[in-house]
Structure formats: C-alpha cells, structure tokens
DOFIPA-791505 format. One record per residue: x, y, z of N, C-alpha, C, CB in turn. Coordinates in steps of 0.05 Angstrom, whole numbers, padded with zeros to 5 digits, always signed. Glycine has a CB too. Example, Ala and Ser with C-alpha at 12.3 -4.5 7.8 and 13.67 -1.06 7.14 Angstrom:
// DOFIPA-791505
+00264-00114+00156+00246-00090+00156+00264-00066+00156+00226-00089+00181
+00257-00045+00142+00273-00021+00143+00258+00001+00157+00282-00012+00114
END
This chain:
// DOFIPA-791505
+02312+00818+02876+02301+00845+02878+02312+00864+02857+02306+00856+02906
+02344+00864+02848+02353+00877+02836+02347+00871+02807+02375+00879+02845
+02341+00837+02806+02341+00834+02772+02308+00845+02765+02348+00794+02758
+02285+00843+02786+02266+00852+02778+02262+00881+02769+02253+00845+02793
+02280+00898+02780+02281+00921+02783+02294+00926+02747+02299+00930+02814
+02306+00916+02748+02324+00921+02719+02302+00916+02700+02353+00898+02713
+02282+00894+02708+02271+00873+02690+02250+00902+02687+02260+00837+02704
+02231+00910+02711+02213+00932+02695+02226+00961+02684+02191+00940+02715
+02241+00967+02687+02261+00983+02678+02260+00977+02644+02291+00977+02695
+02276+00943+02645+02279+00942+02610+02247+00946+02607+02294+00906+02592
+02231+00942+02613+02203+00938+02605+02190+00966+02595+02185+00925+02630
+02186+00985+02613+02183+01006+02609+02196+01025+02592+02182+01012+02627
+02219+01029+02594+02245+01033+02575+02241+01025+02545+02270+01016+02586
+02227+01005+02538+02223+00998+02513+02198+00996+02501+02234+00979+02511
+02170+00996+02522+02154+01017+02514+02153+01045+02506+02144+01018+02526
+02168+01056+02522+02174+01078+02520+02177+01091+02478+02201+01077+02542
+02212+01077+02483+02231+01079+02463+02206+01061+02436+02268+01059+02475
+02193+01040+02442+02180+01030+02413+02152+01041+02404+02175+00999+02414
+02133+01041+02422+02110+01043+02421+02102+01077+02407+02102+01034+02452
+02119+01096+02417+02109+01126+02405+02090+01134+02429+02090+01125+02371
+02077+01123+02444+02060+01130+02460+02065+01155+02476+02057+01109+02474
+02088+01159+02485+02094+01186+02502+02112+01203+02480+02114+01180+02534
+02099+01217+02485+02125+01241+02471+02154+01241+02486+02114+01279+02475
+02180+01225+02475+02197+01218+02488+02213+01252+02496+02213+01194+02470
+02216+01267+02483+02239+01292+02497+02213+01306+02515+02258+01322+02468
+02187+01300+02511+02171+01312+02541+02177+01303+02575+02138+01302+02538
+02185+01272+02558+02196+01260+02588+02224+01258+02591+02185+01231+02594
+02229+01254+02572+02266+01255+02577+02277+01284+02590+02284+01254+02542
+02271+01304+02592+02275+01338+02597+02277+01328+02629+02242+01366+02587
+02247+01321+02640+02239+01318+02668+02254+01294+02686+02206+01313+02667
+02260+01278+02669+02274+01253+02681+02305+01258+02680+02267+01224+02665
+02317+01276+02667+02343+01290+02669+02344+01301+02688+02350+01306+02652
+02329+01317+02700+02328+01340+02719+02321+01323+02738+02310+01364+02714
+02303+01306+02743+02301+01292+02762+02328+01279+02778+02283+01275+02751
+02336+01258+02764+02362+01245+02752+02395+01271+02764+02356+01243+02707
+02390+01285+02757+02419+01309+02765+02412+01325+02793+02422+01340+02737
+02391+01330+02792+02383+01352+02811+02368+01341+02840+02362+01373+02794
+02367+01314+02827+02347+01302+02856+02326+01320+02862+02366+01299+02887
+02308+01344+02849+02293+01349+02860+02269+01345+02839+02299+01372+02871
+02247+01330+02848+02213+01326+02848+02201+01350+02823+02198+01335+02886
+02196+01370+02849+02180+01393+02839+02196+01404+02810+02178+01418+02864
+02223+01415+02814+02226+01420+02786+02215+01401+02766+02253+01423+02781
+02230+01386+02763+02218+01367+02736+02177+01367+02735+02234+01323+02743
+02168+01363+02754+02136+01369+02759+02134+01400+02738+02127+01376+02801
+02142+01423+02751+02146+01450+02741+02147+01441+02711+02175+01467+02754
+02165+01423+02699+02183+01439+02675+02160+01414+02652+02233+01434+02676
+02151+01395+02665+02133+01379+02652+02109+01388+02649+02130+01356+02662
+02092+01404+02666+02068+01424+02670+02075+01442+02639+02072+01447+02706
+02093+01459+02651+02103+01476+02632+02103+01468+02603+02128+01482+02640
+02112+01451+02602+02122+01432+02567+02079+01426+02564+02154+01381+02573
+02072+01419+02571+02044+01402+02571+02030+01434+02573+02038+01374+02603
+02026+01453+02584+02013+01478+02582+02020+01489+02552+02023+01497+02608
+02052+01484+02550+02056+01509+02526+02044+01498+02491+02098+01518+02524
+02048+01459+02499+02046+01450+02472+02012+01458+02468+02056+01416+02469
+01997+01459+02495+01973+01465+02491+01958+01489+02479+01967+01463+02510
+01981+01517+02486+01982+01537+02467+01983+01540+02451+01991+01547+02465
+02002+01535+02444+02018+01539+02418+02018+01516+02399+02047+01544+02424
+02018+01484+02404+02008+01464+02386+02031+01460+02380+01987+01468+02365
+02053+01456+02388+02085+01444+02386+02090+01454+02415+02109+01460+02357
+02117+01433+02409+02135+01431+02441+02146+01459+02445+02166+01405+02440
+02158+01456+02460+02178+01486+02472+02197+01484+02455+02194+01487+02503
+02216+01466+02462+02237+01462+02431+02240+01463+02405+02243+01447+02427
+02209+01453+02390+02210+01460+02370+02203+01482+02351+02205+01448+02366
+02183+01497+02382+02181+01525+02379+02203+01546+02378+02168+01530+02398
+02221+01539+02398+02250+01553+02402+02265+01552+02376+02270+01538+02427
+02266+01520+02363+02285+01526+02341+02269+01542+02313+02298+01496+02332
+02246+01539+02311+02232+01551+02288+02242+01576+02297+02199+01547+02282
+02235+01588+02312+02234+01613+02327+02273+01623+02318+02224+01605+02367
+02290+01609+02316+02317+01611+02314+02323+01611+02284+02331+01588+02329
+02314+01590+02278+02311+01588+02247+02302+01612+02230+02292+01566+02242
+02286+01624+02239+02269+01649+02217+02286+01666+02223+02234+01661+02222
+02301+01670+02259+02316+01700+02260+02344+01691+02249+02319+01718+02294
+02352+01669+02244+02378+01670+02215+02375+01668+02198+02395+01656+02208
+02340+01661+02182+02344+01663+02150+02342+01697+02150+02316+01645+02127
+02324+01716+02172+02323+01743+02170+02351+01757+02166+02310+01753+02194
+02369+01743+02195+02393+01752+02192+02407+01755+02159+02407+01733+02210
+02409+01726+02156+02422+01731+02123+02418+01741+02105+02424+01717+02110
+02386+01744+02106+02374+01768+02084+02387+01795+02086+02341+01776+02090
+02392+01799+02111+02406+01831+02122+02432+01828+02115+02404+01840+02158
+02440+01808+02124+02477+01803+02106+02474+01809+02083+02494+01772+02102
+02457+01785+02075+02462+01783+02034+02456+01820+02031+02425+01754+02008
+02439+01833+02045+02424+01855+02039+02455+01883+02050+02388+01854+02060
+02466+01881+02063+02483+01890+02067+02513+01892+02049+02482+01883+02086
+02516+01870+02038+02536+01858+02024+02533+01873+01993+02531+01824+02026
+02512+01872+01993+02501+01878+01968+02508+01915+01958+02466+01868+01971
+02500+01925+01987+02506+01953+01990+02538+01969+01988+02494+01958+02016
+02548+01941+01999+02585+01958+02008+02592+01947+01975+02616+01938+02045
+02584+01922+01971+02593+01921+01940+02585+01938+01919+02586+01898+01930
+02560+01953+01913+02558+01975+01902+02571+02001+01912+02536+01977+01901
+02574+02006+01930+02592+02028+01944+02617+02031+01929+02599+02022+01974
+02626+01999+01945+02650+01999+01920+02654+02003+01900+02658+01984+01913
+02644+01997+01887+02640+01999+01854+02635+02034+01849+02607+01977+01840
+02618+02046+01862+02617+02080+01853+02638+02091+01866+02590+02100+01864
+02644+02087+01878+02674+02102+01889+02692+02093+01874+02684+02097+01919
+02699+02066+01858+02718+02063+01835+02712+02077+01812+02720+02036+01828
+02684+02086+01802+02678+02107+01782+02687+02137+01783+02652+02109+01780
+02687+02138+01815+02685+02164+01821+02715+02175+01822+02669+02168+01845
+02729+02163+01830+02757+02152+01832+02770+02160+01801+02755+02116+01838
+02761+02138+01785+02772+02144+01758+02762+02161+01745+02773+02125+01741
+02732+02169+01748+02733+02197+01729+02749+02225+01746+02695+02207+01723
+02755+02222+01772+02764+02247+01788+02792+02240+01769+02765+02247+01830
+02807+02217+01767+02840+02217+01756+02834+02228+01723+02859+02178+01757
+02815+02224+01716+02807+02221+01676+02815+02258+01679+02757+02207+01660
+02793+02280+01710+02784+02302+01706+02809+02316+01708+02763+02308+01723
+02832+02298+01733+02855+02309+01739+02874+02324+01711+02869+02285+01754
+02872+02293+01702+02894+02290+01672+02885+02303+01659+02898+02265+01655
+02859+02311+01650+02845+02325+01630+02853+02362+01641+02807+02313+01632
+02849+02364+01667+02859+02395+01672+02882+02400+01669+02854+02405+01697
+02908+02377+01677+02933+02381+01673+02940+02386+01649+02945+02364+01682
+02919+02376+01629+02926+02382+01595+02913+02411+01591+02908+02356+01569
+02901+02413+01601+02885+02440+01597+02903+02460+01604+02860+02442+01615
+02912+02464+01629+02935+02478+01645+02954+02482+01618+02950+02458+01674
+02976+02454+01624+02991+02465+01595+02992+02468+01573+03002+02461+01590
+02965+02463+01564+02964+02482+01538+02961+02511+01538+02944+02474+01522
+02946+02524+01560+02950+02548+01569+02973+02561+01578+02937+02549+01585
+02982+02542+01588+03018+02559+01591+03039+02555+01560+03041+02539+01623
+03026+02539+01552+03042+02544+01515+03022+02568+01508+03037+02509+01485
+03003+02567+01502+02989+02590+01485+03003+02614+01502+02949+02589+01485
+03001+02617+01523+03005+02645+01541+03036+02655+01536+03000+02638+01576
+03055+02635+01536+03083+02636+01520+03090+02639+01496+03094+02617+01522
+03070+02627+01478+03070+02637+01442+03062+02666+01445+03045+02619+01418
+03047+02675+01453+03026+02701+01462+03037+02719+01469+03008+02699+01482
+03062+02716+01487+03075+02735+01498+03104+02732+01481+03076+02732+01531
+03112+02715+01464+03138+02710+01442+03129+02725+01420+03144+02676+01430
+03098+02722+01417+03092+02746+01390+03090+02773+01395+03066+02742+01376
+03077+02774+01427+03083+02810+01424+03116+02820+01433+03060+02829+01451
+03127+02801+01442+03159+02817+01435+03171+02814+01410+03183+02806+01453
+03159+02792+01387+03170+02801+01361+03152+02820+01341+03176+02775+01347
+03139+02828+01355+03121+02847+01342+03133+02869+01352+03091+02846+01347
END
C-alpha cells in the first residue's frame, strides 16, 4: 500500500516537475499551505486567487509583485542618483562661496590697512606742516 502510494507520488511528481504542463509555483503556493496549515479552503482561496489575477493582468501574482518592486527601485535610484547629484553641487557652491567670502575678507583687511597708513601719513603731514 505504502510503495504504491510513493509509486503515484514519484509519478505525478515528475509529470509535474518534466512535462511544463502546470504552472509549477501556481501549485506549489497551494500545496505549501495545504501541507503547513492543514487547511483545504485556504489553499482553494489562494489558487482561485492566483488563476483570477493571472486572468487580469496576464502574469502570476509574483511576477507581478516583483516587476512592480523592480520599477519602485530603479525609481528609487533615479531619486538617489538625483539627490546625490544636488548635495554634490551644493557642495561645490558653498566651497566657492566660502573662498570668495575668505579672497573678500583678505581683500578688505588690505583695504582697512592701507587706510590706516594713508590716515597716519595724513595726519604726520599736517603736524609737519
């Protein structure tokens, strides 16, 4: 009884696995759940479901889910690369802004004291006058 049992088991099992005939993760999903949960109706539910949505939409649930995953990380990275792109120019004007504020500093500090030399010659000539 037991070796027959094995015997249609290998049989089916390798229809299954050779032939292409069933969409294997349509049945593998339901026979998991079956298999863990001991309950019927779910796996019924989740096979309905798989068999309704591919009828929609014209792909499985899964491979809908990952396309669906796939486009919101190449979006994502566009927004990185697109972000990245922004703090690195940031950077860069605030290093301009940076060195011309030190160029404007140094440039007034020369300015300053040459004004306090002229203002000192200026005031050395009217006391030798």
């Amino acid at each position: 009884m037991i070796l027959k049992f094995f015997r249609i088991s290998l049989y089916l099992s390798l229809f299954l696995f050779l032939t292409g005939f069933v969409h294997l993760p349509a049945v593998v999903g339901p026979v998991i759940t079956v298999a863990t949960s001991g309950n019927l109706a779910k796996a019924t539910a989740q096979l309905v479901f798989d068999y309704q949505f591919k009828k929609k939409t014209g792909k499985s649930s899964f491979s809908y889910i990952t396309q669906e995953v796939s486009k919101n990380n190449k979006e994502n990275q566009i927004n990185e690369d697109f972000k990245n792109l922004i703090e690195n120019r940031v950077k860069i004007v605030h290093q301009k802004l940076n060195d011309q504020n030190k160029l404007d500093k140094e440039f007034k500090l020369l300015v300053e004291k040459r004004v306090k030399l002229t203002h000192k010659r200026l005031i050395q000539q009217k006391i030798s006058q």
